[in-house]
N, CA, C and O atoms as CSV, one atom per row, in Angstrom:
chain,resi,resn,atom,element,x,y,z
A,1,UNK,N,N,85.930,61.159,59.774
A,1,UNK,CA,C,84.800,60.466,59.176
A,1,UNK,C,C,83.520,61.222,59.563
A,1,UNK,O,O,83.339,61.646,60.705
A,2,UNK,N,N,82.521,61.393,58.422
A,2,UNK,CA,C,81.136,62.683,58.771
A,2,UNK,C,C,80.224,61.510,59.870
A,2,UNK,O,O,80.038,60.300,59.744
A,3,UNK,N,N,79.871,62.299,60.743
A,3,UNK,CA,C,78.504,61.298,61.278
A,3,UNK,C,C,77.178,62.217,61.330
A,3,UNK,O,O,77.097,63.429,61.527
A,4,UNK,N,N,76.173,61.272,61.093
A,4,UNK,CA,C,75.011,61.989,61.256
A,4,UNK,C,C,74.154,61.331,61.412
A,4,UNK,O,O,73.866,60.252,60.893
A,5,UNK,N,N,73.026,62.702,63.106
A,5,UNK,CA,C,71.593,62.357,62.925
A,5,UNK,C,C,70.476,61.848,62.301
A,5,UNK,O,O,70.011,62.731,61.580
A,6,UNK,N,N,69.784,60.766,62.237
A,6,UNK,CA,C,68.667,60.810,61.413
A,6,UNK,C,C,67.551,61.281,62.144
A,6,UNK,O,O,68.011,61.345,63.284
A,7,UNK,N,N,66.297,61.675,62.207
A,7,UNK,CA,C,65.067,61.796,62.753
A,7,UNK,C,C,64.269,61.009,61.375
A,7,UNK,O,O,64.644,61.549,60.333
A,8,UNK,N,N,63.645,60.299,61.221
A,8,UNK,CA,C,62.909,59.434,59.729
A,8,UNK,C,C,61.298,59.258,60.681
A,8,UNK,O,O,60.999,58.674,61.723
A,9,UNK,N,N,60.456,60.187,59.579
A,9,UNK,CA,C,59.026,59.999,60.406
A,9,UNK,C,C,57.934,59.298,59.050
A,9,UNK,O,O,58.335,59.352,57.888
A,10,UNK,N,N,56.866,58.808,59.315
A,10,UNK,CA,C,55.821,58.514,58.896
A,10,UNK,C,C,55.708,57.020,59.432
A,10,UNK,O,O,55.853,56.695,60.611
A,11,UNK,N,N,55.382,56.039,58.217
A,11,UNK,CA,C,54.983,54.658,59.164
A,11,UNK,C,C,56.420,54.030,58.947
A,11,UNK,O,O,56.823,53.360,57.997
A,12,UNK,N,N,57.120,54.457,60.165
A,12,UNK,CA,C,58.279,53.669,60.066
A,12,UNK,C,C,58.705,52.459,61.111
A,12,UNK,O,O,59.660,51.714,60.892
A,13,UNK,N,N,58.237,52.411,61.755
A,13,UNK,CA,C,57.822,51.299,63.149
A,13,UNK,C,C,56.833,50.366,62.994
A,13,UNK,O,O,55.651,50.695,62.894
A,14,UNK,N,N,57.420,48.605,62.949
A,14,UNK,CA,C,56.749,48.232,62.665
A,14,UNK,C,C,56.353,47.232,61.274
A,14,UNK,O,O,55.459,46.407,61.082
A,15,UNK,N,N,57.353,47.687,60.528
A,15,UNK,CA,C,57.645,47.688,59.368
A,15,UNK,C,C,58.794,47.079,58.992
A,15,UNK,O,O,58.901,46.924,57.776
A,16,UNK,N,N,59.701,46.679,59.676
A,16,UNK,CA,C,61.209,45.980,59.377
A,16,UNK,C,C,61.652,46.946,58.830
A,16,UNK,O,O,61.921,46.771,57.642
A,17,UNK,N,N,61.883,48.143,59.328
A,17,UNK,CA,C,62.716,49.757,58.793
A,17,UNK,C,C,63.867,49.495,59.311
A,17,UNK,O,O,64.739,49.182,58.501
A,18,UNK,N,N,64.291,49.537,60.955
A,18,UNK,CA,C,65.272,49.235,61.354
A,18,UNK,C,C,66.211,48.103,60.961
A,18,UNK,O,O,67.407,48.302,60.748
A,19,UNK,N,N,65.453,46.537,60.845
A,19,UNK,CA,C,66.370,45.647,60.230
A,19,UNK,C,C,66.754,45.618,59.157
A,19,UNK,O,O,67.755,44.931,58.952
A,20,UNK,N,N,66.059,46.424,57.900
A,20,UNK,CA,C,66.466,47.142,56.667
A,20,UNK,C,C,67.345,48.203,56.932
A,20,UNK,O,O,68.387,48.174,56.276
A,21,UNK,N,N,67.264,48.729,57.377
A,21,UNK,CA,C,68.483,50.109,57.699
A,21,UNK,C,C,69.955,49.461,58.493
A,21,UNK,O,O,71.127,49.757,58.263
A,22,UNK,N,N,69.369,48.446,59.529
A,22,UNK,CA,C,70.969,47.497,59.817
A,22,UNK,C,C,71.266,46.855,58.423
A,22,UNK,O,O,72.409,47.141,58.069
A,23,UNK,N,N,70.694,46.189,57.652
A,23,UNK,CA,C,71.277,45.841,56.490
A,23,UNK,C,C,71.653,46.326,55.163
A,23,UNK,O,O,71.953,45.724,54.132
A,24,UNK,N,N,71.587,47.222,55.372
A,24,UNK,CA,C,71.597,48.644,54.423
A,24,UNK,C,C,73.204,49.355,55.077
A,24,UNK,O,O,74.116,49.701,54.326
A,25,UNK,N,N,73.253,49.439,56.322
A,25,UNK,CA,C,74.332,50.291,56.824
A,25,UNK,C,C,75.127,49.338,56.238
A,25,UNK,O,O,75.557,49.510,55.098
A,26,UNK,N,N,75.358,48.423,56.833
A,26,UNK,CA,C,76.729,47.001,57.078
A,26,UNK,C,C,76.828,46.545,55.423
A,26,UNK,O,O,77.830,45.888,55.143
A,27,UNK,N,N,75.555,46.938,53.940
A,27,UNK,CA,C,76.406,46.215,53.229
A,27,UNK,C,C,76.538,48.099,52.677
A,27,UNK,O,O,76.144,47.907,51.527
A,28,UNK,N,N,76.749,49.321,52.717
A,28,UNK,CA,C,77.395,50.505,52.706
A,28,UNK,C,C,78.686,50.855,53.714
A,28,UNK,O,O,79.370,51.872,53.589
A,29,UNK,N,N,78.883,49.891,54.675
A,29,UNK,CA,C,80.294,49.955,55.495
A,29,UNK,C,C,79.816,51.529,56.306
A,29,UNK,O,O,80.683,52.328,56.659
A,30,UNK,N,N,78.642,51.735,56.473
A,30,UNK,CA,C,78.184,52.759,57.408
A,30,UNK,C,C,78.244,51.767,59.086
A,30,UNK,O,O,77.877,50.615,59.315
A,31,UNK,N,N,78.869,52.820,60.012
A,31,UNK,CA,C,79.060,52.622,61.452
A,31,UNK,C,C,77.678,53.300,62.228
A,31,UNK,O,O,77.265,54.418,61.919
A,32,UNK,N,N,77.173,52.630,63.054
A,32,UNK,CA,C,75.829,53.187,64.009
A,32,UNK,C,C,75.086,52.460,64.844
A,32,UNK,O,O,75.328,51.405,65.431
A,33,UNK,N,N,74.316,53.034,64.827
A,33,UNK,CA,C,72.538,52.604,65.115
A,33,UNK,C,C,71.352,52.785,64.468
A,33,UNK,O,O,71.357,53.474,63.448
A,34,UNK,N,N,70.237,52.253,64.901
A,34,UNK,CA,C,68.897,52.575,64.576
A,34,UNK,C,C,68.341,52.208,66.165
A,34,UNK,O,O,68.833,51.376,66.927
A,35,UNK,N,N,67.416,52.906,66.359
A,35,UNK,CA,C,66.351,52.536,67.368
A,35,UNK,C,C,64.967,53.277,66.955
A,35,UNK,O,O,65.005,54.307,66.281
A,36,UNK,N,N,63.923,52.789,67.327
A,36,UNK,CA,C,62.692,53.608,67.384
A,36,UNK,C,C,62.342,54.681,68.542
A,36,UNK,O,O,62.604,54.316,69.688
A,37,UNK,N,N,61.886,55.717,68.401
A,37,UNK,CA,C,61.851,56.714,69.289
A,37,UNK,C,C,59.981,56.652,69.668
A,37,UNK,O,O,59.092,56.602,68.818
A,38,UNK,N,N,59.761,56.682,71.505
A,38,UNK,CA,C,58.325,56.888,71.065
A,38,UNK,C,C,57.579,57.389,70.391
A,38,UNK,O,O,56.543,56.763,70.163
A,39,UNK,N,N,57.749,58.623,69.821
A,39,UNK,CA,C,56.562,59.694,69.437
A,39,UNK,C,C,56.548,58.556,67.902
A,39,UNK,O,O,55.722,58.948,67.076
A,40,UNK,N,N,57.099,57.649,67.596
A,40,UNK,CA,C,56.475,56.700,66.343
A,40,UNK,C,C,57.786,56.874,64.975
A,40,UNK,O,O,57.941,56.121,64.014
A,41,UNK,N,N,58.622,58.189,65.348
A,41,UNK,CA,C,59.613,58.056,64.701
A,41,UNK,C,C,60.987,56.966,64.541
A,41,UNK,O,O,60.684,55.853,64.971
A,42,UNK,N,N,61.981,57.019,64.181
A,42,UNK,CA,C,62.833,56.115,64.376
A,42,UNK,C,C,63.848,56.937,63.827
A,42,UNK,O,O,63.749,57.531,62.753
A,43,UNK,N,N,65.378,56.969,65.012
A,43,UNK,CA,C,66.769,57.799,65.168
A,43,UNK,C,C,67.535,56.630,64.516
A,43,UNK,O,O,67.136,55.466,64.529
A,44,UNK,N,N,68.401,56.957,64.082
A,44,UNK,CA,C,69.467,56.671,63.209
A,44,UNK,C,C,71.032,57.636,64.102
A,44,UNK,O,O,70.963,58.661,64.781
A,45,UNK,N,N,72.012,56.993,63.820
A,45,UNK,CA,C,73.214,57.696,63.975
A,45,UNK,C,C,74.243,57.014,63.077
A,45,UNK,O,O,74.752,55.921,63.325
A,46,UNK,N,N,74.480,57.720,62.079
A,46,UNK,CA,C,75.615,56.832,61.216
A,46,UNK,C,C,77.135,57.711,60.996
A,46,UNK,O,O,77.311,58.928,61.042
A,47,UNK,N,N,77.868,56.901,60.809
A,47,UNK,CA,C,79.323,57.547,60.659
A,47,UNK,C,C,80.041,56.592,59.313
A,47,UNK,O,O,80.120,55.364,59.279
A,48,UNK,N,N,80.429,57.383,58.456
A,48,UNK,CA,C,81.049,56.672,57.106
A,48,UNK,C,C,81.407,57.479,56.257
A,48,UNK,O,O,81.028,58.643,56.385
A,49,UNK,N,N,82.010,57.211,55.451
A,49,UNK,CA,C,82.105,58.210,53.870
A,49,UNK,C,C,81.214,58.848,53.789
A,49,UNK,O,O,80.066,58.605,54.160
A,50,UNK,N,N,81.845,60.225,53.030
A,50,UNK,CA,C,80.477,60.905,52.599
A,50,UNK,C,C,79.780,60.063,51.315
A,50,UNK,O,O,78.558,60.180,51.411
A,51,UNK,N,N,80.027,59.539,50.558
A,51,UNK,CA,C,79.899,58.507,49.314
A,51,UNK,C,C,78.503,57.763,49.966
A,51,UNK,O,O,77.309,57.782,49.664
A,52,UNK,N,N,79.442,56.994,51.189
A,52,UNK,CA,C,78.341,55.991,52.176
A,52,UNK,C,C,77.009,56.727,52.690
A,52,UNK,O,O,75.827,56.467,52.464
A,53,UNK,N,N,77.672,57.840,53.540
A,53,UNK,CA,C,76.431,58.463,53.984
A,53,UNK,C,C,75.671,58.817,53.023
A,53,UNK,O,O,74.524,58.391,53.161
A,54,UNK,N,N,75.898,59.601,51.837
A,54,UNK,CA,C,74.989,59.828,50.861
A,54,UNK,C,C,73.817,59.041,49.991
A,54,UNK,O,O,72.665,59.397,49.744
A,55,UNK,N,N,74.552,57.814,49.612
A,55,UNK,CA,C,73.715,56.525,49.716
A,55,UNK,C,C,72.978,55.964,50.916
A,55,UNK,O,O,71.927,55.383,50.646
A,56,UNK,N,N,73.304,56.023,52.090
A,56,UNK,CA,C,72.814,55.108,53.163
A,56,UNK,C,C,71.351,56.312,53.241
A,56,UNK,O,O,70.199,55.903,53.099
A,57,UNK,N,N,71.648,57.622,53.460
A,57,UNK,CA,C,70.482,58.677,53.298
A,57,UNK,C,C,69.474,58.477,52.565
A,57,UNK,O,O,68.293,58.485,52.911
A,58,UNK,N,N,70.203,58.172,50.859
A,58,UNK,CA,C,68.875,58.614,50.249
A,58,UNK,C,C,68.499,57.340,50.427
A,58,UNK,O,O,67.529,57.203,49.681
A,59,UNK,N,N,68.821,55.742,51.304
A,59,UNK,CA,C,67.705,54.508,51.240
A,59,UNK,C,C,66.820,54.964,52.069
A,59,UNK,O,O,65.678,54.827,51.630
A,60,UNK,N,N,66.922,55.747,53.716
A,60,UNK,CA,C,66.243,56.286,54.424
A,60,UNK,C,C,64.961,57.213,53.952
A,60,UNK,O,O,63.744,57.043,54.024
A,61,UNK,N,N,65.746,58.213,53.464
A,61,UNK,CA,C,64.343,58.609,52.320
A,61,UNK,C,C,62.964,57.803,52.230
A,61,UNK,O,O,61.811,58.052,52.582
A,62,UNK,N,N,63.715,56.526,51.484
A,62,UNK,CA,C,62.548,54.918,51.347
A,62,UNK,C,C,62.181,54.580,51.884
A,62,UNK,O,O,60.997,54.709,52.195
A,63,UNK,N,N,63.359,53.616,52.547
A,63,UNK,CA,C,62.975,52.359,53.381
A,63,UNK,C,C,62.887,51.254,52.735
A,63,UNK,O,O,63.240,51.040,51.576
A,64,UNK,N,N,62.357,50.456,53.573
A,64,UNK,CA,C,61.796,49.449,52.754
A,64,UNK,C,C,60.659,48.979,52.334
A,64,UNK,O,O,59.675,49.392,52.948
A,65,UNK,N,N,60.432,48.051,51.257
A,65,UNK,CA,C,58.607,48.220,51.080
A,65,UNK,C,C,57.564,48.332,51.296
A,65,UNK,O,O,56.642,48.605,50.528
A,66,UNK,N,N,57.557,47.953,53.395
A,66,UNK,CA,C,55.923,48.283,53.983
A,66,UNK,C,C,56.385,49.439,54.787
A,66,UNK,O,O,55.791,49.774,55.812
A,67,UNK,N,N,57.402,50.036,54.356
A,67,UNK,CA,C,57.019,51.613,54.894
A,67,UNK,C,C,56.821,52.572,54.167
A,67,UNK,O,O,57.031,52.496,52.956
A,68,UNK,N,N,56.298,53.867,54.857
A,68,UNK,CA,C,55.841,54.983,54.126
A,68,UNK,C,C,56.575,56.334,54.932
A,68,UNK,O,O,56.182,56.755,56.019
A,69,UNK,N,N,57.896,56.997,54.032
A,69,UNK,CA,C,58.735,57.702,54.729
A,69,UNK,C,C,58.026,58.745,54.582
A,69,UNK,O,O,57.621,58.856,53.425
A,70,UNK,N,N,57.495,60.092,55.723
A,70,UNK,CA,C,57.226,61.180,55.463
A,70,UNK,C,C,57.836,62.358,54.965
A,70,UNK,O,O,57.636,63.137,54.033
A,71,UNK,N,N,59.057,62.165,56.367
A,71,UNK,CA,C,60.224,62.932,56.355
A,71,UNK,C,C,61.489,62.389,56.739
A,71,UNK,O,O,61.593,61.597,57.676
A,72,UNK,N,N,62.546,62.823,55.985
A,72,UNK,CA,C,64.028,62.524,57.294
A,72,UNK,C,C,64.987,63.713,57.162
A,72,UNK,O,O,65.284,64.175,56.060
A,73,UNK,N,N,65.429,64.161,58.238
A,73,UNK,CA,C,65.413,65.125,59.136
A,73,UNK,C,C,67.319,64.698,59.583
A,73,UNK,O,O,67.686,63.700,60.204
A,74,UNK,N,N,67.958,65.489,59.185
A,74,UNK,CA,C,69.415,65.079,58.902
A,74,UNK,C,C,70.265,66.267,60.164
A,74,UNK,O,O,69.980,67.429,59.875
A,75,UNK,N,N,71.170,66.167,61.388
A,75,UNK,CA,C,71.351,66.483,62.070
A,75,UNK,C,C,73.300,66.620,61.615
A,75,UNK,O,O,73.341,65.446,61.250
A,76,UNK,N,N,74.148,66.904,61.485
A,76,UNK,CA,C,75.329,66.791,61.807
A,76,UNK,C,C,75.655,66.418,63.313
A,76,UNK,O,O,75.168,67.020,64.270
A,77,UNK,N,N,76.786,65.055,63.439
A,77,UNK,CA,C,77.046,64.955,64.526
A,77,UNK,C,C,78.734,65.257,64.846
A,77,UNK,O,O,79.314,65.228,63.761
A,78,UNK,N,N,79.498,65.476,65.733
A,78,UNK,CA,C,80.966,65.892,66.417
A,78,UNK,C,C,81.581,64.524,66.528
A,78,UNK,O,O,82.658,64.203,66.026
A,79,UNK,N,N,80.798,63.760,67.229
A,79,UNK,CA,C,81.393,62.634,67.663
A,79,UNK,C,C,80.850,60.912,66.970
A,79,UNK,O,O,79.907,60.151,67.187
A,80,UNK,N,N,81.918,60.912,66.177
A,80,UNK,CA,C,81.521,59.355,64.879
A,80,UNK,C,C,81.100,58.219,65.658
A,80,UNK,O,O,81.472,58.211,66.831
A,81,UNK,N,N,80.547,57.460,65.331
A,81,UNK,CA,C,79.608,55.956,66.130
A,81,UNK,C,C,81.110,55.337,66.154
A,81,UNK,O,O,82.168,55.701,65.641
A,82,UNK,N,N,80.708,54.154,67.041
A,82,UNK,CA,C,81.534,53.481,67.088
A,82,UNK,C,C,82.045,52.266,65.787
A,82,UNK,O,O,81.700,52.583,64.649
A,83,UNK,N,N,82.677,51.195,65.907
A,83,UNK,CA,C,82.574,50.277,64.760
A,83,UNK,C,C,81.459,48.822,64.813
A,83,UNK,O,O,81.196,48.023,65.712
A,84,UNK,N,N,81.155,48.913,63.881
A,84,UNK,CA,C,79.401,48.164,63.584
A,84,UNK,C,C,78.323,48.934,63.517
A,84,UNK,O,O,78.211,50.137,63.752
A,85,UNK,N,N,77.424,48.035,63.128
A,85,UNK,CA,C,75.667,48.998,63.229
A,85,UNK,C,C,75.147,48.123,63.880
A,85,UNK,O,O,75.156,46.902,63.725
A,86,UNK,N,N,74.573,48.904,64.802
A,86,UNK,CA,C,73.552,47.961,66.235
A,86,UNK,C,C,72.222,48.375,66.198
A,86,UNK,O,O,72.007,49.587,66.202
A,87,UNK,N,N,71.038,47.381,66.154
A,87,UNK,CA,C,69.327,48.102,66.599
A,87,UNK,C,C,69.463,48.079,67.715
A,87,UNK,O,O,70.051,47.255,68.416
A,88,UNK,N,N,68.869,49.085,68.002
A,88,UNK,CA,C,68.740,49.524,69.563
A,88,UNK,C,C,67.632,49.230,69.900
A,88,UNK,O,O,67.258,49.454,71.051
């Protein structure tokens, strides 16, 4: 199963990004996290279909409506999340 890094920058903190991105993973059957990182960004780690990941990506891109995505910044990971999506 592919897993991957997110790095997602602009106004993403703050915004219900993360509880949109937990509800975004779980109804795509994507496995992870979200947490916010200080420097104002917010990490992602997801593991799923490539189908899933491809969709769960381009919502990241977005977000949800009171955010403003700058960039997201896509990492390959070795080792797949566990089962569920957790905010960190």
């Amino acid at each position: 199963m592919p897993t991957h890094r997110y790095h997602v920058s602009g106004r993403v903190q703050g915004v219900g990004y993360r509880r949109a991105a937990c509800d975004t993973a779980v109804r795509l059957s994507v496995c992870g996290w979200v947490r916010n990182l200080p420097d104002g960004r917010v990490e992602v780690l997801a593991s799923g279909s490539a189908e899933a990941l491809s969709s769960f990506a381009a919502w990241l891109h977005q977000g949800p409506s009171l955010a403003r995505v700058s960039a997201v910044v896509s990492f390959d990971c070795a080792e797949p999340a566990l089962a569920g999506f957790d905010i960190r």
